[in-house]
Structure formats: structure tokens, C-alpha cells
C-alpha positions as CSV (number, residue, x, y, z in Angstrom):
1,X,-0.8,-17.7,40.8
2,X,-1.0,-20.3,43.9
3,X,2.7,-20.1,44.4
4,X,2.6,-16.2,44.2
5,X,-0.4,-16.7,46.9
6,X,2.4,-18.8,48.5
7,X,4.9,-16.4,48.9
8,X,2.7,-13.5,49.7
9,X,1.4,-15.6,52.8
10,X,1.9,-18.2,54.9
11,X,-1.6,-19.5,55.2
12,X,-1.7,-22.6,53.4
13,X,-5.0,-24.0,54.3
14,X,-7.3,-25.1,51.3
15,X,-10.3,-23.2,52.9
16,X,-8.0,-19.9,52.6
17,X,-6.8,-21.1,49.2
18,X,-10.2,-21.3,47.6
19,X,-11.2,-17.8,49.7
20,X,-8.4,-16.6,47.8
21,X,-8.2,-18.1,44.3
22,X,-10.9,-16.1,42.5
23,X,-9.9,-12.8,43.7
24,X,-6.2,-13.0,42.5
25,X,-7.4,-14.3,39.4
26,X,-9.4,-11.2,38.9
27,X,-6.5,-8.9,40.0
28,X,-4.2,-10.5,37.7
29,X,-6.8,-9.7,34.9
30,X,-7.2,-6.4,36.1
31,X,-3.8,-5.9,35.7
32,X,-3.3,-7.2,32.5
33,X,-6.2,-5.2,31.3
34,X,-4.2,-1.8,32.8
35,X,-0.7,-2.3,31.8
36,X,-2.6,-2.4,28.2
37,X,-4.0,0.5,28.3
38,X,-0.5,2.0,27.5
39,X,-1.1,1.2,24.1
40,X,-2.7,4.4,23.6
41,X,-1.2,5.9,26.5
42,X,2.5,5.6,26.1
43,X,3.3,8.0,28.7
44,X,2.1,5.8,31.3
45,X,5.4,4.3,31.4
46,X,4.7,0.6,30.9
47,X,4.9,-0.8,26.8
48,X,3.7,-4.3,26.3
49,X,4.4,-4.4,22.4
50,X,4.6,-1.5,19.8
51,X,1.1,-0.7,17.9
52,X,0.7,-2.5,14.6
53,X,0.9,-0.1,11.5
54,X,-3.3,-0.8,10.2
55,X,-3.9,0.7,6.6
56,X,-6.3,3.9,7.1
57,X,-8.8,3.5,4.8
58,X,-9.4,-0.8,5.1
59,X,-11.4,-2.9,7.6
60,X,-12.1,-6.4,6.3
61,X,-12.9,-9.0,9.3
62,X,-11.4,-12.8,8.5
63,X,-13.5,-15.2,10.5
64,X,-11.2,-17.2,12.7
65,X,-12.6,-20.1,11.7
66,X,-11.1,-19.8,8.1
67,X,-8.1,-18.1,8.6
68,X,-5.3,-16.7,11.6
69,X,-3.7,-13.1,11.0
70,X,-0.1,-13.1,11.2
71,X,0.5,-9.6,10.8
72,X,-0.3,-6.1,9.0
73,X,2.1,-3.8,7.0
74,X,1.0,-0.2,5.6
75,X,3.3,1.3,3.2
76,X,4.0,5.0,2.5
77,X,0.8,6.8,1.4
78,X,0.1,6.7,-2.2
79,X,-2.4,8.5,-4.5
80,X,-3.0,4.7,-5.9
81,X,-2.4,2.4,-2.7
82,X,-2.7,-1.1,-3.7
83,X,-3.6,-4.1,-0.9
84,X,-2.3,-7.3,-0.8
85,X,-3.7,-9.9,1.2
86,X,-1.0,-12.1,1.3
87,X,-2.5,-16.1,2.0
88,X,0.2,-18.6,3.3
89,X,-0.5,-22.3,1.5
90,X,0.3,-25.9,3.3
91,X,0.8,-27.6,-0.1
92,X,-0.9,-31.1,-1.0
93,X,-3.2,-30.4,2.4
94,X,-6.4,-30.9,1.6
95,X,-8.0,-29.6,4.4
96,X,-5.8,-26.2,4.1
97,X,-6.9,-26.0,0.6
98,X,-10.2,-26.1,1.5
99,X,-9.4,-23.5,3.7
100,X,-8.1,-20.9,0.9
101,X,-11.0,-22.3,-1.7
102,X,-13.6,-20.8,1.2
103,X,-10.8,-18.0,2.7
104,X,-11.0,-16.9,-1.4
105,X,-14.6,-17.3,-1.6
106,X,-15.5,-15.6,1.4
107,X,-13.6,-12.1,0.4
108,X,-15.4,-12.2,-3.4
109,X,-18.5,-12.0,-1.7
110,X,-18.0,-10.0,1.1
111,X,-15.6,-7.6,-0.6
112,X,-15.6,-7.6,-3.9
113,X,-11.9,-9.0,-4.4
114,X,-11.8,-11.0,-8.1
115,X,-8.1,-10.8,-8.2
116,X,-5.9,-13.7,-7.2
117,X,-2.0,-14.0,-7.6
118,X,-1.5,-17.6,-7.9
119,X,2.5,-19.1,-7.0
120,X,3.3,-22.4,-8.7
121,X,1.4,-20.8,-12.2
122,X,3.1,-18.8,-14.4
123,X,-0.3,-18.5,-17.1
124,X,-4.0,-17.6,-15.8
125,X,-6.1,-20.4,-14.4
126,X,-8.4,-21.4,-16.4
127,X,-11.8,-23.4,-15.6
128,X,-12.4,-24.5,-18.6
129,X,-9.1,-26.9,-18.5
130,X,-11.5,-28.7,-15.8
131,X,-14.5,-29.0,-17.4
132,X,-14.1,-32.8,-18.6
133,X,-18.0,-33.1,-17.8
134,X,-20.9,-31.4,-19.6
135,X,-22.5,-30.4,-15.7
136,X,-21.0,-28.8,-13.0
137,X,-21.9,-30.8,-10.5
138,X,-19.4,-33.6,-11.7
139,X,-16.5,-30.7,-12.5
140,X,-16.7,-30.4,-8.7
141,X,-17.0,-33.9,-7.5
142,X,-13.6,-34.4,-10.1
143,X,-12.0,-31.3,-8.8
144,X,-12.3,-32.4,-5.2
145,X,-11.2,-35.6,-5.4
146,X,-7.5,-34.6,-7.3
147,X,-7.3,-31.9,-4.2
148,X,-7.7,-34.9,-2.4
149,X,-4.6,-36.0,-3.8
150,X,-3.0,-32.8,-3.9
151,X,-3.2,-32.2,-7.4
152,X,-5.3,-29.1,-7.2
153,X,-5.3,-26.1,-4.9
154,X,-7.6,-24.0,-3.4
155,X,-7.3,-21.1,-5.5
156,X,-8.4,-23.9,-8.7
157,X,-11.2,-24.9,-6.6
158,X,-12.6,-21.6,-5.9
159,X,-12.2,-20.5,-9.8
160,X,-13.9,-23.7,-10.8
161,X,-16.7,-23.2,-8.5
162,X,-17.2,-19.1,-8.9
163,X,-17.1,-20.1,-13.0
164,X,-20.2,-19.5,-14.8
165,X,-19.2,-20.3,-18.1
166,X,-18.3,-17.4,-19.3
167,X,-15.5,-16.8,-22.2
168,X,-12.4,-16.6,-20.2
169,X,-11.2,-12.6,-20.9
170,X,-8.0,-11.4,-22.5
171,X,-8.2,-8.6,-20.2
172,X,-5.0,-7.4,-18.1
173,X,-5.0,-7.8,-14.6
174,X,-7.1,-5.3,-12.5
175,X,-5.4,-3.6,-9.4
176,X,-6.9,-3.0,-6.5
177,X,-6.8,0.5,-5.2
178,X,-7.7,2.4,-2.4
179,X,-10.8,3.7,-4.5
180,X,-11.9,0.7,-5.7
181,X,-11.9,-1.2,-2.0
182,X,-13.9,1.5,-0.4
183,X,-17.2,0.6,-2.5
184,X,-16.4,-2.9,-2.5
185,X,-15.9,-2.6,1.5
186,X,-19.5,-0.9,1.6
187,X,-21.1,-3.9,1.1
188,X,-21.9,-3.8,-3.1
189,X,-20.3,-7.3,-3.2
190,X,-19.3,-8.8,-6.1
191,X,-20.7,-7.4,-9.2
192,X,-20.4,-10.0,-11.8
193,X,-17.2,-9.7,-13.2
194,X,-15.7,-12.8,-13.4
195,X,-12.7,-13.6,-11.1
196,X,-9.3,-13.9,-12.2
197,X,-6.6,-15.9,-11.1
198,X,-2.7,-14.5,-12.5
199,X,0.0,-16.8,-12.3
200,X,3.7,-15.2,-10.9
201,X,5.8,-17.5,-11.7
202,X,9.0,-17.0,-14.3
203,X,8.9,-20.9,-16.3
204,X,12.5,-20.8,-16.6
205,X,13.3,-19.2,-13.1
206,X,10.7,-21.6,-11.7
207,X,12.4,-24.5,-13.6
208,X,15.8,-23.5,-12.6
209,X,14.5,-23.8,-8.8
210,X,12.8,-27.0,-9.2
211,X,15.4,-28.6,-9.9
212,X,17.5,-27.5,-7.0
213,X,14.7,-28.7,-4.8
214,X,15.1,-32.3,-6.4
215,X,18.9,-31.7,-5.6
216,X,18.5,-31.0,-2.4
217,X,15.6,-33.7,-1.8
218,X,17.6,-36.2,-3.6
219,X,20.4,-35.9,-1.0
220,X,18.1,-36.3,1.7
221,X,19.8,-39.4,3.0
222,X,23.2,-38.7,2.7
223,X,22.5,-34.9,4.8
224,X,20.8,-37.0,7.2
225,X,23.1,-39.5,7.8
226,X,25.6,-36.9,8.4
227,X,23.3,-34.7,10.6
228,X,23.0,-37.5,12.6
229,X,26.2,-38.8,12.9
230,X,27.6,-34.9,14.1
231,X,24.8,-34.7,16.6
232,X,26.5,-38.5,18.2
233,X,29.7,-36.5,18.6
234,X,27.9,-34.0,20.0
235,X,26.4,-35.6,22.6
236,X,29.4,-37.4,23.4
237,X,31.2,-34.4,24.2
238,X,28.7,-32.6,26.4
239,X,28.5,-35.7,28.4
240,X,31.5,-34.7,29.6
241,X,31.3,-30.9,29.0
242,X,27.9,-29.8,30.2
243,X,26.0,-30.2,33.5
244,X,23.2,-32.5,33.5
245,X,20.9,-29.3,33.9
246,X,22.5,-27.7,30.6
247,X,21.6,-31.2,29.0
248,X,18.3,-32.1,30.6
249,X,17.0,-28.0,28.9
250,X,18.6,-29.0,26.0
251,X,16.8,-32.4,25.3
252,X,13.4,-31.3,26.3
253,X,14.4,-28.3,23.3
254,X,15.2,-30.8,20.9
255,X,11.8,-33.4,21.7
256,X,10.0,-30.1,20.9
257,X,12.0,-29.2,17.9
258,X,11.3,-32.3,16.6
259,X,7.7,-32.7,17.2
260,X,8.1,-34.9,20.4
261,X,7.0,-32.5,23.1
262,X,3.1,-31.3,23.4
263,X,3.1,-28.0,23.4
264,X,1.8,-26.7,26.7
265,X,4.1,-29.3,29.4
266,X,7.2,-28.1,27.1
267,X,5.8,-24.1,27.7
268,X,5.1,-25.4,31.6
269,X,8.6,-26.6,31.9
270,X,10.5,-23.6,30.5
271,X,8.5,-21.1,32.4
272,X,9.8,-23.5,35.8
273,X,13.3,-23.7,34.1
274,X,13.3,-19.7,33.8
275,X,12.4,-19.3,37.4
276,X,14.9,-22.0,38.6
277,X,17.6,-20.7,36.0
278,X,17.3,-17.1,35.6
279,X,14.7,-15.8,39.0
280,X,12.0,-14.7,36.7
281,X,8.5,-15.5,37.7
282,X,6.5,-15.7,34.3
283,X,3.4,-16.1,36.3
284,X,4.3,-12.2,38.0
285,X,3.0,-9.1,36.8
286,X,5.7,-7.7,36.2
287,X,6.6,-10.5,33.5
288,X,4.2,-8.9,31.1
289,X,6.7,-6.1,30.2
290,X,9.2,-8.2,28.9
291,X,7.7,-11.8,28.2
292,X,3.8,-10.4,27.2
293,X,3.0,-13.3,25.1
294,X,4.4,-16.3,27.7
295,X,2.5,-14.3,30.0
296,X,-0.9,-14.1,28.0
297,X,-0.6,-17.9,27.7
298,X,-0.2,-19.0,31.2
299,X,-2.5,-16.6,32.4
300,X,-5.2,-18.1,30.4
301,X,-4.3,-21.5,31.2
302,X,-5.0,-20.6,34.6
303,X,-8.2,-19.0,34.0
304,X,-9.1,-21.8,31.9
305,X,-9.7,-23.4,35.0
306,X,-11.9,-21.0,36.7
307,X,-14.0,-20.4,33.8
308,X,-18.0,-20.2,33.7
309,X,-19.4,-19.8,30.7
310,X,-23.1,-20.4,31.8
311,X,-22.7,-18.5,34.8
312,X,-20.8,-15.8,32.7
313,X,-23.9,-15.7,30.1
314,X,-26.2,-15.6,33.1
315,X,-24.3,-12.6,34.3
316,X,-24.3,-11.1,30.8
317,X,-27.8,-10.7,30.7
318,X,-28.0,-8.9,34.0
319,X,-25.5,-6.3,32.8
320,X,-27.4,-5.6,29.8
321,X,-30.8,-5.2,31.7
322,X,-28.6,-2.7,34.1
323,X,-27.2,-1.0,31.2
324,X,-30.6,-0.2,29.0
325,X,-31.9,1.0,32.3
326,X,-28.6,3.5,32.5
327,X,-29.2,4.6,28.8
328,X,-26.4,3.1,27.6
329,X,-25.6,3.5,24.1
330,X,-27.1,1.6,21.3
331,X,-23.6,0.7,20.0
332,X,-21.9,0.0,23.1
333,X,-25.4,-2.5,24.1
334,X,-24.9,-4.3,21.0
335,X,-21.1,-4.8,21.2
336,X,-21.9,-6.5,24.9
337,X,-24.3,-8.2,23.6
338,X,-22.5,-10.0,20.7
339,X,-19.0,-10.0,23.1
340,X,-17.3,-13.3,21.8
341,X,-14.9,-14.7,19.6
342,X,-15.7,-14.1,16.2
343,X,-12.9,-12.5,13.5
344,X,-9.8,-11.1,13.3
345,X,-9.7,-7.8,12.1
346,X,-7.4,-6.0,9.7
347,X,-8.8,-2.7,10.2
348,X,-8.2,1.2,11.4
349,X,-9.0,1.8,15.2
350,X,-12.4,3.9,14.0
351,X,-13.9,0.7,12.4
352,X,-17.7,-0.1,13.0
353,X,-16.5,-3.3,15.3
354,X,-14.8,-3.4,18.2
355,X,-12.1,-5.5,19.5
356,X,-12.8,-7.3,22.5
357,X,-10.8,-4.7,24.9
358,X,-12.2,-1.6,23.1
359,X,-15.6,-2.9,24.6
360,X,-14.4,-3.1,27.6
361,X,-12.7,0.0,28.1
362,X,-15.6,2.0,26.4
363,X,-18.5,-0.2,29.2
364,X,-15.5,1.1,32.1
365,X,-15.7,5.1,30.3
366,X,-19.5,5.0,29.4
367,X,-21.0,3.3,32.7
368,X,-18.8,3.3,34.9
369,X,-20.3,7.0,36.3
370,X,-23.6,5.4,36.4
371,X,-23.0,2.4,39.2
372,X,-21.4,-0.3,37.1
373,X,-18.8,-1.9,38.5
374,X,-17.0,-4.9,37.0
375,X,-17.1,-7.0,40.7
376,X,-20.5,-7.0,40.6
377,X,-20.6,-9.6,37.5
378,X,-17.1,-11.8,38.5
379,X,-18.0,-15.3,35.9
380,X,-18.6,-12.3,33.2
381,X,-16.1,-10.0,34.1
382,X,-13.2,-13.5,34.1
383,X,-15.0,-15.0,30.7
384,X,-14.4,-11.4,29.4
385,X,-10.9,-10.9,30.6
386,X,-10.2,-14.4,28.9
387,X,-11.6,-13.2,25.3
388,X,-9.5,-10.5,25.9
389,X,-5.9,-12.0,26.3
390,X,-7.2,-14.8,23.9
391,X,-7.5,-12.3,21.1
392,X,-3.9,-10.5,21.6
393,X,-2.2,-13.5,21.6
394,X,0.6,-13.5,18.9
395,X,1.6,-16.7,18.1
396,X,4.2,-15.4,15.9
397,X,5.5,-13.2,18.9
398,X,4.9,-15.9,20.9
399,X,7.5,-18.2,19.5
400,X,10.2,-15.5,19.3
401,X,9.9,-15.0,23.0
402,X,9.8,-19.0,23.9
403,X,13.1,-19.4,21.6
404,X,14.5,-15.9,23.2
405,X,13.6,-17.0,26.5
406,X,15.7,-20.7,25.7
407,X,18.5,-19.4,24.4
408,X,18.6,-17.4,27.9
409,X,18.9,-20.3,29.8
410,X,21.0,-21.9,27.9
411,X,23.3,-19.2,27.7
412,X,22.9,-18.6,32.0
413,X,23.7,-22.4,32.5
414,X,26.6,-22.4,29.8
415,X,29.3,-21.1,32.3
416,X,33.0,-22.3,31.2
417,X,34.3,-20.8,28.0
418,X,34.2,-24.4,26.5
419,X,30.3,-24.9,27.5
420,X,29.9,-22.1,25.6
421,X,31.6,-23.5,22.4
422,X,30.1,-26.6,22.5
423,X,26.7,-24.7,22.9
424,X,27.7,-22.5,19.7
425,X,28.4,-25.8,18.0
426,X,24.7,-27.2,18.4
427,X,22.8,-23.8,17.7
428,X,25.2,-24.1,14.1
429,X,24.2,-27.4,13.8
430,X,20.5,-26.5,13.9
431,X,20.7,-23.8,11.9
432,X,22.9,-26.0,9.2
433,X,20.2,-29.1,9.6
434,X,17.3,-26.4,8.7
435,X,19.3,-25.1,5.8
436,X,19.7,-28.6,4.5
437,X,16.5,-29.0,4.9
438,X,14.5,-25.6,3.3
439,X,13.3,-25.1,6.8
440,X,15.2,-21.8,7.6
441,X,12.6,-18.8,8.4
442,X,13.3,-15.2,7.2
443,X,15.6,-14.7,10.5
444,X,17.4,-17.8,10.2
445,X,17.5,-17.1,6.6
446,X,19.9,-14.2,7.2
447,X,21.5,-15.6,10.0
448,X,22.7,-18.6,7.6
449,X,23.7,-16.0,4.7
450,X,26.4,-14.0,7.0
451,X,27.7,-16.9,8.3
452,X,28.3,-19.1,4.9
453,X,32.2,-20.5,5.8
454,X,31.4,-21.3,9.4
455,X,28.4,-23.8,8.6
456,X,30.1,-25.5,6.3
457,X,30.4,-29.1,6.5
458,X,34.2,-29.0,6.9
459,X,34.0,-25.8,9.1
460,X,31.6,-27.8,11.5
461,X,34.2,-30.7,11.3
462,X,37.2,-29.0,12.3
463,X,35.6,-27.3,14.9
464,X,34.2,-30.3,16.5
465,X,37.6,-31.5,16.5
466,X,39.4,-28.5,17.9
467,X,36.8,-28.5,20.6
468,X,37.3,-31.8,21.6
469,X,40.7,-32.2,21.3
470,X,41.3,-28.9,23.9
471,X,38.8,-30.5,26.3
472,X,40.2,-34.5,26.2
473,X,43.9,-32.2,27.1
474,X,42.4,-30.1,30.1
475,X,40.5,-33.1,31.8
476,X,43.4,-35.4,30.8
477,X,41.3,-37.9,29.1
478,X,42.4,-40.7,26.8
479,X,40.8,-40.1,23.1
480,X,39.4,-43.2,23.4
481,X,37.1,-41.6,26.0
482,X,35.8,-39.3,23.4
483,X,35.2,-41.8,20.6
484,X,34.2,-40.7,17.6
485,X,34.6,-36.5,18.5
């Protein structure tokens, strides 16, 4: 925002600066706050993202603190709809399974939910193959200590623990409809059935793939080895090929690839990169349209700075003192009051909570005709804006737009037709290291399956070659120059 402040003026003094700061701040909030409105307004001509598809008849709030929401799907309508909350593991963490053993817990109580599909099973979990001790206490201690070693999971832990010695039941498993949820979601609870954990898995299918891991696994070495010894020639050929630009971008891509590269300085350095590379401003307005999540983050890195939470608290408390002397609604008071961080919600818009912008845009409808005015509380009005960005921040989305916005670059910096090659030759070898190693996501997943005879070992090979071969002729090198390509 100071370099937008920049270019908008030429007064440069740190007394202007710091007249300046906190205003632009709040105008870039405002902004963002606006150009979101759209989501029910379409019309209005700006679209940050499309809505997210919410089942109709469902609201269950995940504490943040257990759990992040990655995304919401609603099929067709059904007389029997069926939900599926679908629980992504980290296997052998013991922290994550700790996670899912309270995530499981949590929903049986709040919700009634004594179904669980178990991967890695292919029978139902039973307790009682854990009960090596007459008391419970000791079951847990034991069970604890093998999750410790990654020998348990959190769905085992959370049957152990909800087990109250009861004969397990030869019952089938119970769906859970639309009916069913809509009591459950009223608050009854759990009402003493026991909970039952299904395992999915086909043994011999299961067996079949286990042993292609071990394959794969077991040639861990030899694909390394390999990997590494293509990504040598590689880098031996865009010494000559590329710019030091193109290969400066494409090192800092790797290091964060890799693990090497903290997170924020890497998202920092990209945003400068796609100013310097492509004239687009991430820090602008206008950025929001196409880049919504980049923006989000940088914007609240920025605010991060500014922020007041005592002051904003202070503040709080004179709004709600103005607001009860307005006549405000009950409900609206008591969303202001309780406005911070607290779950994520898989829910329809009509739900009893609101997300942090519906309070917002209700306190702008509801008192704003009654002398409220949002620059009359600034440290409540920023610490607001902040919950607000925080709280539509996709990281999923967020990631697709950091690796669109690289590829971008890479692409604008990658002039000549052989720069572009060599460029298609290291996205393929990516792609072919994260097949090797099962670490292909759904897109890359069908990225890799259309393209089968070009990632190839041999395909890679002979390409390198061709490449190399064309380039050592057009700058007249000796091959020798190009060892090893």
C-alpha cells in the first residue's frame, strides 16, 4: 500500500506517510468488503469467486481449532440424501490423529453421527481387540502410546474411548439421511447407540495395491538417482539457454517446492516478480478480480501491522452501548458481541450463525439509518475487516493461483522457442518426479494420464538430447560445453 501511496503522490515525508497510512488501509478494506458484495449481487459487474454449492437442509460448525474446510459439494436432490463428511488423514501423525479421535468425537456429540467409514480396514473396528486390560483407564494409556507409534489411528482411538462395553452388534451399517440429520442437528445428541466404525477396503484389491507401493518405495533410490542426475543436465543447459531472471524465478520455485522457502518471503517475492515481469500490482484493487486469494493474503499481512486488538475491543464495547441505545436487534447485538474467530461452517446461508461478513453487512443495513458509521470505531472497524478476509481465505484456491501466477512468469520470461522447450522439459520433469513419487494431486493426476509416452523415461531422454543438440549447433558450441546433456 505504501508504494501505491507512492505513486499516487509525491509527498514522501514520514509525517505525511503516517497521516496517510491508516486511511488507505481502511479504503482498501472498504473495498474489499464492496467488490464482495457481488456475491449476492452478480449484476454488479465485479465476481471475486463463484458461490460454493452448501447442502440445504445441513449446518454443522467444525471448530477451527480441530479441523480446516477444504470444500463443500451438494449433489442432485434426493428423497434419501445421504452426507458425507469426508476427513483427510496424515498417516503415522500422532498429533493429526489426535485431531480426527477429537474431530470424531466432537460430531457424536454435537450431532449425533455414529457412523464412520474407516480406509486401511476392510472388517468393522472392534474395541474389544484393545481391551488387553480389565479397566479402561489402561486400554487408553496402551492405545495412546501405539498411536504414538503410528500403529493406531484416530478413528480406533475414538471407538476405544466412546466403548462402553457393550456386545459389539451384527447390525448393518446405518445411513445417514436427510431425515435423520435434522433431529440429530437439533441438538438431541447422541442417544446411546453405540458407534460404528465400517471398514472400505477390498483385502485382495487392498493387497494388490500394497504391494505396488513397496514396488514403487523399493525403487526409491534408483528414481532418485535418476531424478537427479536429469535435473544436472537440466541445469546445464539453461545456463546457457535461459536468462539469469528465468533462472533466478525458477530456483526460488524449486527451494519452495522442496520445502526450502518460508512461505510468506517466497509469496513476497512472486508478488514483486509479477509486477517486475508481467505490470500487475497484487497490492491494487483491481488485483482482487483475478488474483482474490494473493490479494486476501497480502492485504492482511499489511493490516497485520496496524492491528489493535485492545483498542479494537475498547471500541467494540462502545458500538454495542450505541447499538442497544438504537434498538438494535437481539440477534444482530449478539453476533457483534461474540464477532471473532471461532468455526467454519458447512451450512445454508439462513443458518442461526453468521459468518463474519454477514455481520457486517447486516450492522451497515440495520444501523446504518440510525447514525452508525463504521469511521467512527477505526481499530474495530480494521480488527473486523481482518476477520473478514481471514475467514475467506482459500488455501486450496490459494495455491492454484500462486502456481497459475508462476507459470505466468515463467511463461512471459521464456521468450525464444528453445526457452520454451527447455521450460516444457522441467514442468515434465516435475510432474514425472511426483508420479514417481505418489505425490501427483487430482489435477496433476490427469495431467500425467493424457500424457503417458511423453514422461517416459526414454521420452524425457531423447528429448533432452534433441534439445541440446539443436542449441550446442545454433550457438556453435563444442559438446564438450554441454557435458553430460
Amino acid at each position: 500500500m505504501k508504494k501505491d501511496l507512492e505513486a499516487w503522490s509525491s509527498m514522501r515525508s514520514e509525517d505525511i506517510k503516517r497521516r496517510f497510512t491508516r486511511p488507505v488501509s481502511l479504503l482498501t478494506i472498504f473495498f474489499f468488503l464492496v467488490s464482495q458484495v457481488t456475491y449476492a449481487n452478480p449484476g454488479a459487474g465485479i465476481q471475486i469467486a463463484a458461490n460454493r454449492e452448501t447442502p440445504g437442509f445441513l449446518r454443522i460448525d467444525i471448530p477451527t481449532e480441530l479441523a480446516s474446510l477444504d470444500g463443500v459439494w451438494e449433489a442432485p436432490a434426493s428423497t434419501e440424501s445421504r452426507v458425507v463428511l469426508h476427513i483427510q488423514n496424515a498417516h503415522a501423525n500422532y498429533a493429526a490423529q489426535k485431531k480426527i479421535q477429537a474431530l470424531l468425537g466432537y460430531l457424536n456429540k454435537s450431532y449425533g453421527i455414529k457412523t464412520v467409514f474407516v480406509e486401511g480396514a476392510a472388517e468393522d473396528l472392534k474395541a474389544d481387540y484393545l481391551k488387553l486390560f480389565p479397566d479402561k483407564k489402561r486400554n487408553l494409556e496402551l492405545a495412546d502410546l501405539l498411536a504414538r507409534q503410528g500403529e493406531l489411528t484416530g478413528a480406533e482411538l475414538f471407538v476405544l474411548d466412546q466403548d462402553k462395553d457393550q456386545r459389539p452388534q451384527a447390525t448393518a451399517p446405518s445411513a445417514l439421511t436427510a431425515a435423520t440429520l435434522k433431529s440429530q442437528v437439533s441438538g438431541s445428541g447422541s442417544n446411546g447407540e453405540a458407534v460404528k466404525a465400517h471398514g472400505i477396503e477390498d483385502t485382495k484389491l487392498y493387497r494388490h495395491n500394497y504391494e505396488a507401493l513397496k514396488k514403487v518405495f523399493g525403487s526409491e533410490t534408483l528414481v532418485n538417482r535418476y531424478l537427479r542426475g536429469y535435473e544436472s543436465r537440466l541445469d546445464a543447459l539453461s545456463s546457457k539457454l535461459f536468462s539469469n531472471d528465468l533462472r533466478s524465478v525458477l530456483a526460488d520455485w524449486k527451494k519452495f517446492e522442496a520445502g526450502n522457502r518460508a512461505f510468506m518471503p517466497f509469496v513476497q517475492t512472486l508478488a514483486a516478480d509479477a509486477k517486475r515481469v508481467l505490470n500487475t500490482d497484487l497490492e491494487s484493487l483491481f488485483s482482487q478480480v483475478e488474483w482474490p486469494q494473493i490479494s486476501r493474503l497480502l492485504a492482511l499481512q499489511g493490516m497485520e501491522k496496524e492491528l489493535n486488538t485492545k483498542r479494537a475491543l475498547a471500541e467494540k464495547k462502545q458500538l454495542l452501548t450505541f447499538l442497544k441505545a438504537r434498538g438494535i436487534s437481539p440477534k444482530l447485538l449478539a453476533e457483534v458481541e461474540n464477532f471473532k474467530e471461532q468455526s467454519l461452517s458447512v451450512r445454508q446461508g439462513q443458518g442461526d450463525a453468521m459468518r463474519p461478513r454477514d455481520v457486517f453487512e447486516s450492522l451497515a443495513q440495520e444501523a446504518g439509518g440510525k447514525g452508525f458509521y463504521f469511521r467512527d470505531y477505526p481499530a474495530f472497524s480494521l480488527y473486523a475487516g481482518y476477520l473478514i478476509l481471514k475467514s475467506e481465505l482459500d488455501s486450496k484456491g490459494l495455491f492454484e493461483e500462486i502456481q497459475k501466477l508462476f507459470d505466468r512468469i515463467l511463461d512471459t520470461l521464456a521468450a525464444t522457442a528453445d526457452q520454451k522447450s527447455l521450460l516444457e522439459l522441467y514442468r515434465d520433469e516435475s510432474l514425472a518426479r511426483k508420479l514417481l513419487n505418489l505425490e501427483l494431486n487430482r489435477r496433476e493426476w490427469q495431467q500425467s494420464l493424457g500424457r503417458k509416452d511423453e514422461l517416459g523415461i526414454d521420452p524425457l531422454i531423447s528429448r533432452l538430447k534433441v534439445l541440446s543438440a539443436s542449441v550446442t549447433q545454433q550457438m556453435k558450441l563444442k559438446p564438450s560445453d554441454l557435458a553430460g546433456c
